[in-house]
N, C-alpha and C positions, 0 to 999 in steps of 0.2 A: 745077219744080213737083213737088209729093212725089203718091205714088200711095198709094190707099188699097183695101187688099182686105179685104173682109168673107167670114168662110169659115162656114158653118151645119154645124152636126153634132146629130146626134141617138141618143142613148144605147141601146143595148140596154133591154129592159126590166132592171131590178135595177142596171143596172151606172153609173147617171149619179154618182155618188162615185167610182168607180173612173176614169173619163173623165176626172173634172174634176181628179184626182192626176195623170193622165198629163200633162195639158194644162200644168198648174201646173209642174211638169220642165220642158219641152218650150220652154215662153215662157220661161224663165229663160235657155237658150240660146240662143236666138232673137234675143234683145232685145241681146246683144253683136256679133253679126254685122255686118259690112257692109253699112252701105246704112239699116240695121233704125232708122226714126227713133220708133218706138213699137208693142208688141204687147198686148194687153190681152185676157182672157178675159172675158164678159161672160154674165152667167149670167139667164136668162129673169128679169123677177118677176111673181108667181105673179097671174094674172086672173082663176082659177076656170075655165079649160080644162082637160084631162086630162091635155095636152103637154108639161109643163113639164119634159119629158129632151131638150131644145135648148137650146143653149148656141150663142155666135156667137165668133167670134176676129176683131178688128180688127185691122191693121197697116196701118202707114204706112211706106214704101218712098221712099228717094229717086228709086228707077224700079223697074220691071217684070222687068228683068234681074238687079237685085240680089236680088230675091224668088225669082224663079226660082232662081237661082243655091243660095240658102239654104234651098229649098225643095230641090234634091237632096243639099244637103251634110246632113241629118238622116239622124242613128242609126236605119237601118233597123229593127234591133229595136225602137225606140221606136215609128216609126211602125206597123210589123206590130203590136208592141199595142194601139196606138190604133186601128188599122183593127177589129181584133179586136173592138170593144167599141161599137163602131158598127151601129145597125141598118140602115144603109142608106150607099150611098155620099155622101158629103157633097158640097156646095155652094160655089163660090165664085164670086166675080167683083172684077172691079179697077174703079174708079173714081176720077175727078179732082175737086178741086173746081171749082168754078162762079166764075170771075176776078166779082166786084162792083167795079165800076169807079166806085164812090161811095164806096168803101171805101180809096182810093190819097189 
């Protein structure tokens, strides 16, 4: 069963274009890796809150250890920018789907 992590980030003030350029790099890499069975940037749409310099990153992982794994083979530089441009440390977590056994 494939694993799915949702990661939240949220932009400096001024800088959520400059985030979402890094981001766009970033998944292109990503998305060849091992393991990497989908990465997608997902960009808020707009509710009329003030919030909208959050952005979410989906992937889908054939496991936990292939993420990890690709999660330290990344261009430091790359990350150091992107942390750069972050107003706060970001979010993640891993989750499975839910087997429907109406569904076999």
């Amino acid at each position: 069963m494939s694993i799915l992590r949702l990661n939240e980030f949220t932009a400096l003030p001024g800088q959520f274009e400059n985030l979402v350029e890094q981001f766009d790099a970033l998944i292109e890499e990503v998305r060849v890796l091992p393991g990497c069975e989908r990465c997608e940037l997902l960009l808020k749409v707009a509710d009329g809150n003030d919030d909208d310099d959050r952005l979410v990153i989906l992937e889908v992982w054939t496991s936990i250890s292939h993420h990890k794994a690709a999660a330290s083979a990344g261009d430091p530089q790359r990350i150091k920018a992107i942390l750069a441009l972050l107003s706060h440390r970001p979010s993640g977590q891993y989750y499975s789907a839910v087997e429907d056994p109406d569904l076999d």
